[in-house]
C-alpha positions as CSV (number, residue, x, y, z in Angstrom):
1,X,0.0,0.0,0.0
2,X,1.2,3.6,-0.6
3,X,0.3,6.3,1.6
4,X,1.3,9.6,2.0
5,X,2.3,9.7,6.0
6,X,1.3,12.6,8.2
7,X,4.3,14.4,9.9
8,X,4.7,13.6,13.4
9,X,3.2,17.0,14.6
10,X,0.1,16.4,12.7
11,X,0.1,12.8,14.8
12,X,1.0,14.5,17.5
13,X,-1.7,16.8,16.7
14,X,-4.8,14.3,16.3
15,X,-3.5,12.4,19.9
16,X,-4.4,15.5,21.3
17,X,-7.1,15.7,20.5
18,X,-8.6,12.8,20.5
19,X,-7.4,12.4,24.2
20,X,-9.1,15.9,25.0
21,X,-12.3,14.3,23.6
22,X,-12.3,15.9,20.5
23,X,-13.2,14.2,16.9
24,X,-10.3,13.5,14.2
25,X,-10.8,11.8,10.6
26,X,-8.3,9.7,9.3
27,X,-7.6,7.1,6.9
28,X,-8.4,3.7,6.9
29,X,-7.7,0.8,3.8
30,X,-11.7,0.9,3.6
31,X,-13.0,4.5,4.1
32,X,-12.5,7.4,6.5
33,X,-13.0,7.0,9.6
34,X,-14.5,9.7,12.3
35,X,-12.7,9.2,15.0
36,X,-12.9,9.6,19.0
37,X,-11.8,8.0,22.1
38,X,-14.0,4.6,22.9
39,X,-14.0,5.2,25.8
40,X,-15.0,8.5,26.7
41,X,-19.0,8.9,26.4
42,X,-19.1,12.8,25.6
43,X,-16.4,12.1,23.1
44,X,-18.5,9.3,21.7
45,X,-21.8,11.3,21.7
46,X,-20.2,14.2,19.7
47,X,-19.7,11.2,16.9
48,X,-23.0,10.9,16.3
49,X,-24.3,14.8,16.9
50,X,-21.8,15.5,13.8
51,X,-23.1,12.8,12.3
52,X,-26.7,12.8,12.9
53,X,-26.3,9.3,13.4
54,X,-28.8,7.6,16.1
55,X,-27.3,6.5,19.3
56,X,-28.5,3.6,19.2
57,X,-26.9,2.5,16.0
58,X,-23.2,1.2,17.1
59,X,-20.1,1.9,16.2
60,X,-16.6,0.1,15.7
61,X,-13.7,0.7,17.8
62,X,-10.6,0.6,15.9
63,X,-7.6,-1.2,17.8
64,X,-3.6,-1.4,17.3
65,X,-2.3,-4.1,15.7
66,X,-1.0,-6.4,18.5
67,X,-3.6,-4.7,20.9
68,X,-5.1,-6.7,24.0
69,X,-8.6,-7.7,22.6
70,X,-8.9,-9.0,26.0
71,X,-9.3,-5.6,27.3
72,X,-12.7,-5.1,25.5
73,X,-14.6,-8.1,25.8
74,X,-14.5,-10.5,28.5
75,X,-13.9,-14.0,26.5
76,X,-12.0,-14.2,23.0
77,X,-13.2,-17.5,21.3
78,X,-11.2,-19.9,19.1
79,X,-13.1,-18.7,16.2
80,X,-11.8,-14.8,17.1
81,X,-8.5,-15.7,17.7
82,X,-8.7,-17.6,14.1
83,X,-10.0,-14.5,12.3
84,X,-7.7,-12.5,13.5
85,X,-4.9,-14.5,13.0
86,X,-5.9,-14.2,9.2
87,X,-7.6,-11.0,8.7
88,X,-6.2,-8.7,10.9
89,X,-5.0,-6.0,10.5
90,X,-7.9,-5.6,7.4
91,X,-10.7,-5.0,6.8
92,X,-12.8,-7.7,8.9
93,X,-15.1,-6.1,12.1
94,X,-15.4,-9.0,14.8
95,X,-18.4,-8.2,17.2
96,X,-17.5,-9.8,20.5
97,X,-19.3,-9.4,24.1
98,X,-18.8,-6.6,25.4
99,X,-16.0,-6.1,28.9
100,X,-18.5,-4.4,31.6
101,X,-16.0,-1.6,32.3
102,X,-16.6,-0.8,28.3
103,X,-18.7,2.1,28.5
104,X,-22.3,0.9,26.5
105,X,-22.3,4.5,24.6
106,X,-19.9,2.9,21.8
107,X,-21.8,-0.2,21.4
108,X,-25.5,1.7,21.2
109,X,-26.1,0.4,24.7
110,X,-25.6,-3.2,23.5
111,X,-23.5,-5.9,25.8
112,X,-21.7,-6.5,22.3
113,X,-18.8,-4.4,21.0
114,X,-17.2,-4.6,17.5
115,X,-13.7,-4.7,17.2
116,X,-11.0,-4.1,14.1
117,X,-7.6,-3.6,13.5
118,X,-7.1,-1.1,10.2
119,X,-4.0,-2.3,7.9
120,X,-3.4,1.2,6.8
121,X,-0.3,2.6,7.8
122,X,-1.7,5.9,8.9
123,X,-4.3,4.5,11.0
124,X,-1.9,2.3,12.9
125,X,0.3,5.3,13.3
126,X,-2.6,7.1,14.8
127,X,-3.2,4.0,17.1
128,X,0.3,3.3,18.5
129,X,0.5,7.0,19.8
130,X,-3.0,7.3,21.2
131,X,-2.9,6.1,24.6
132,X,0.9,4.3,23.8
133,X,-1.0,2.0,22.0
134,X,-3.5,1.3,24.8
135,X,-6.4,2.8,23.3
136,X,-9.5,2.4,21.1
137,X,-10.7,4.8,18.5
138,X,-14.0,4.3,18.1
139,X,-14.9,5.3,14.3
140,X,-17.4,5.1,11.8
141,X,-17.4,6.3,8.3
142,X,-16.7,10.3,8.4
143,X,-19.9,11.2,6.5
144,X,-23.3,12.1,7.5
145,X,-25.5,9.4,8.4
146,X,-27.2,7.3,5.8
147,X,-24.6,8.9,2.9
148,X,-22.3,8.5,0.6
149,X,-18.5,6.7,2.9
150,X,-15.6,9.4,2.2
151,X,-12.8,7.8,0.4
152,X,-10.6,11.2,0.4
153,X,-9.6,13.5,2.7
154,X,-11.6,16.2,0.6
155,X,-14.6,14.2,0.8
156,X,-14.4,13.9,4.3
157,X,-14.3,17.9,4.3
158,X,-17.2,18.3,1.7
159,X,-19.1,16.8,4.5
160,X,-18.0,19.0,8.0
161,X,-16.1,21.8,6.1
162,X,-13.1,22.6,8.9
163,X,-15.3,21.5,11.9
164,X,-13.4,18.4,11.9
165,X,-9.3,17.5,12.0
166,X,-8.6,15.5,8.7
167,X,-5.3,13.1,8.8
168,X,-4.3,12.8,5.1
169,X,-3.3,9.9,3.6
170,X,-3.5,7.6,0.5
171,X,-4.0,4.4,-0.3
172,X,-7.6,3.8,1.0
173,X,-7.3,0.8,-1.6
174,X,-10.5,-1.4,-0.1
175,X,-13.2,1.4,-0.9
176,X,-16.3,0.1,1.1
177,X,-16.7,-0.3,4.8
178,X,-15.5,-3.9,6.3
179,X,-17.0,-7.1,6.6
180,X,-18.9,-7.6,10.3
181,X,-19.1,-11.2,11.4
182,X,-20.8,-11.5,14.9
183,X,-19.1,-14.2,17.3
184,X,-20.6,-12.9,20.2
185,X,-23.7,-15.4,19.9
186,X,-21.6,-18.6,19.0
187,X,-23.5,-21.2,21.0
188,X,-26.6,-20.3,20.1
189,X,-26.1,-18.7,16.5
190,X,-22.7,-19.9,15.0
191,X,-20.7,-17.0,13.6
192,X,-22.8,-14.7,11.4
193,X,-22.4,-12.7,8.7
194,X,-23.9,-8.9,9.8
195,X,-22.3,-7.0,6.5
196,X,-20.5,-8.3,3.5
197,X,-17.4,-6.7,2.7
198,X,-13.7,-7.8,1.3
199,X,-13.2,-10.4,3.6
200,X,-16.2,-12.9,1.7
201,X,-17.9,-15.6,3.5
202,X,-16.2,-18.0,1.9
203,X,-12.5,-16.6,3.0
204,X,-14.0,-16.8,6.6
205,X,-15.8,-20.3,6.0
206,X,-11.8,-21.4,5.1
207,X,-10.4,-20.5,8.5
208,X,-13.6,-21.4,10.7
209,X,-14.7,-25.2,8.8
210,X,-18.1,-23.8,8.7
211,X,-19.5,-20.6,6.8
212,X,-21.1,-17.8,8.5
213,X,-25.0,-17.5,8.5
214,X,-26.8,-14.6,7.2
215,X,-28.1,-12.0,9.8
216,X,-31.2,-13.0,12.0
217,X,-34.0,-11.6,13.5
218,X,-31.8,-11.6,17.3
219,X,-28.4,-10.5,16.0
220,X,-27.1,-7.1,17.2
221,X,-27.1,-4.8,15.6
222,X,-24.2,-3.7,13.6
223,X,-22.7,-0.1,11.6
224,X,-23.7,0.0,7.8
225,X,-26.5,-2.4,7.9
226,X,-30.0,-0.5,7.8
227,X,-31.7,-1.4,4.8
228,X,-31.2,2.1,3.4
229,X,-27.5,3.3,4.1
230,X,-24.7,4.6,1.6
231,X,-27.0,6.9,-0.4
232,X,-26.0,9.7,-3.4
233,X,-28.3,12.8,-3.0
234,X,-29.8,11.7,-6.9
235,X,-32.4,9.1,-6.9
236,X,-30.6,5.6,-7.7
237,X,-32.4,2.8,-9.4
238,X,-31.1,-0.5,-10.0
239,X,-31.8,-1.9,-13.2
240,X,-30.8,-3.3,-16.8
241,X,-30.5,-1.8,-20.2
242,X,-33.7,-3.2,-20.3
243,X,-35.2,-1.0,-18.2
244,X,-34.0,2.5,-18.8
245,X,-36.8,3.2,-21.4
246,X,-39.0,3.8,-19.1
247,X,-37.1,5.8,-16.7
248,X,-35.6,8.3,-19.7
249,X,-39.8,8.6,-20.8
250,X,-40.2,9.8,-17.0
251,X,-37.4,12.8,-17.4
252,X,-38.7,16.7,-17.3
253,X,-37.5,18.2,-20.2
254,X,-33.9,18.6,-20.3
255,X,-33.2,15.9,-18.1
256,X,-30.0,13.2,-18.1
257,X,-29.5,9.9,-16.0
258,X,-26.2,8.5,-15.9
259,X,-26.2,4.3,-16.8
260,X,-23.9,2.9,-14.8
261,X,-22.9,-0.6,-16.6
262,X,-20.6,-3.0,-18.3
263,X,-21.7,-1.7,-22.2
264,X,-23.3,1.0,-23.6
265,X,-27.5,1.2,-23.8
266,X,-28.5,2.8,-27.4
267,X,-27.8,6.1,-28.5
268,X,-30.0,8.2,-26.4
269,X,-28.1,11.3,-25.9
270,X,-30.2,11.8,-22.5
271,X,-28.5,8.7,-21.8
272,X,-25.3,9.0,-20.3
273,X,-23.3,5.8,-20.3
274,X,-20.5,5.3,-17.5
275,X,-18.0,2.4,-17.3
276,X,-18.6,-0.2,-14.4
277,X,-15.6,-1.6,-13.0
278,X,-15.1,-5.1,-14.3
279,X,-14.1,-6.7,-11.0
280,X,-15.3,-6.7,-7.4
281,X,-12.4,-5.1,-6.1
282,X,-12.1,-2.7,-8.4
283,X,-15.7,-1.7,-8.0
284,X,-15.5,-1.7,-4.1
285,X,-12.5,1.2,-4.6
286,X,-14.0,3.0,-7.5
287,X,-17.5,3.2,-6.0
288,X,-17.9,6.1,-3.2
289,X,-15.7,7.8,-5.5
290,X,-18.3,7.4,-8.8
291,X,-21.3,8.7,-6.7
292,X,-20.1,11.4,-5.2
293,X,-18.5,12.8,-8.5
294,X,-21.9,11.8,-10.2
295,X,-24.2,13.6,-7.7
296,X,-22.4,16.7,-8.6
297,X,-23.0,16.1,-12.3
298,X,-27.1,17.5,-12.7
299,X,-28.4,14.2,-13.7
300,X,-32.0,13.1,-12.5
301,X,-31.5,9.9,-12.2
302,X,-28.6,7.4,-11.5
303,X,-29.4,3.8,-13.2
304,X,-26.9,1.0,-11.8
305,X,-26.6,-2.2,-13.9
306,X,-26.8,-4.8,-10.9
307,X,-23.7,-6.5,-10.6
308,X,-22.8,-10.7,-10.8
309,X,-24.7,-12.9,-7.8
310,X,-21.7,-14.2,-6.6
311,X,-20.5,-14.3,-2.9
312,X,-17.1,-12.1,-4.6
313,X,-19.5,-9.1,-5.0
314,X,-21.0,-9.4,-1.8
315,X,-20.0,-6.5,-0.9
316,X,-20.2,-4.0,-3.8
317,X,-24.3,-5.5,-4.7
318,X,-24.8,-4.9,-0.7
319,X,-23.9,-1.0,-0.6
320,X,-26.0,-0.9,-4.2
321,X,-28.9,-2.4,-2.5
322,X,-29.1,-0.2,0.4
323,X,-27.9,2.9,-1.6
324,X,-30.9,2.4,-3.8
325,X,-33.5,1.1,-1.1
326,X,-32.8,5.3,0.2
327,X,-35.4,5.9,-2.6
328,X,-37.5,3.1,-3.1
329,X,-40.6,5.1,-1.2
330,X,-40.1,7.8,-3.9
């Protein structure tokens, strides 16, 4: 991964304050994150004021690599210890119970807490000095709830403007937000999948002998994973060439959409045809990126080609669907 590092008195910089209970974005290999300390409640609550996020809707604390996971929960199964033997640091979220003297404010007053340990190298920077490595930064996507994950440090300030410390770096390479798998519910539930992400089912199924169940109607709940989440400020439909007929008929005059797909769809010049990424994790990194830059581009309508049925783009045809399920009232 290349990244562009911050100096050390920028570090130095975000430490303080994040240990005077103040909120700093930074870089993480999947988006960027808004972070504060995990363990201060006031700290915590202004997360979710700047993001207008509810506080019952959890958020992931972001550990050191090498960290005491210990420290957070009160038991680490077999099945953690596996996972994080082969996914950590990356992109994989572990929701664990949840240590007692954890305050509940960072786990949406659940007893469960999810834990991850970023691979970026200015994320771990970040974590080695805050605390001396002792610490959790609890941070979830540095956007405003329900919208479009920041994959830039400018996104991150198109959303809060200079109310919020940014820590720059490159290489957010991942794109979309982690994979959650919930261990916390093992003897009654098996691990289960909470949100798809880079780390598939099947790379998890490899390390555990058994693949993780989809989410049930008593799993915790868990960031990213309300039906509508991830959504452009243009109406996004899902849909084929097929399809876009009917929605170009429904434009006011002088209208675009923007077809987001594999080929081009007729010669329409209302019809504006973008090139889908032709791999899943190619798609995951290019995606935030493609609706942000289309929502500032006047069209009416954004018309996404739905992407292969394969557990590979798990992820990407998850952030689609709930991106798209923001407008399905409309």
């Amino acid at each position: 991964m290349s990244a562009r590092m911050p100096t050390a008195a920028e570090l130095d910089e975000a430490v303080r304050l994040l240990e005077a209970g103040q909120l700093v974005a930074f870089p993480t290999e999947t988006v960027y994150g808004l972070g504060a300390d995990a363990e201060n409640p006031a700290a915590v609550a202004r997360i979710f004021a700047a993001k207008g996020r509810p506080s019952n809707h959890p958020v992931i604390v972001h550990v050191v690599d090498g960290g005491d996971v210990s420290y957070w929960t009160d038991e680490v199964p077999e099945a953690a210890s596996k996972l994080i033997d082969a996914f950590w640091p990356g992109p994989l979220t572990i929701i664990l119970k949840r240590a007692a003297h954890i305050p509940a404010d960072v786990a949406g007053g659940q007893d469960s807490i999810g834990l991850r340990c970023p691979s970026h190298p200015v994320a771990q920077a970040l974590l080695a000095r805050f605390k001396r490595g002792r610490g959790g930064i609890a941070a979830p996507s540095a956007n405003k709830f329900g919208q479009v994950s920041p994959t830039t440090a400018e996104h991150v300030r198109d959303e809060f403007g200079g109310d919020v410390y940014v820590l720059e770096g490159d290489g957010v390479d991942v794109g979309i937000e982690s994979s959650i798998v919930d261990l916390s519910r093992l003897d009654t539930a098996g691990p289960v999948l909470l949100r798809p992400g880079a780390i598939t089912a099947q790379m998890m199924a490899d390390v555990l002998g058994t693949v993780p169940l989809p989410p049930d109607a008593a799993a915790p709940r868990a960031s990213g994973t309300l039906k509508a989440h991830y959504a452009p400020r243009t109406t996004l439909t899902l849909a084929t060439a097929d399809g876009l007929p009917a929605y170009l008929e429904a434009l006011p005059e002088g209208g675009r959409l923007a077809y987001v797909g594999q080929k081009p769809a007729g010669a329409d010049p209302r019809c504006v045809f973008v090139q889908a990424p032709a791999t899943p994790d190619a798609y995951a990194q290019a995606l935030y990126g493609l609706l942000r830059r289309l929502d500032k581009e006047g069209y009416q309508r954004l018309v996404f080609e739905p992407v292969p049925a394969t557990h590979e783009w798990d992820g990407v045809r998850d952030r689609l669907g709930r991106a798209a399920a923001a407008f399905e009232e409309q």
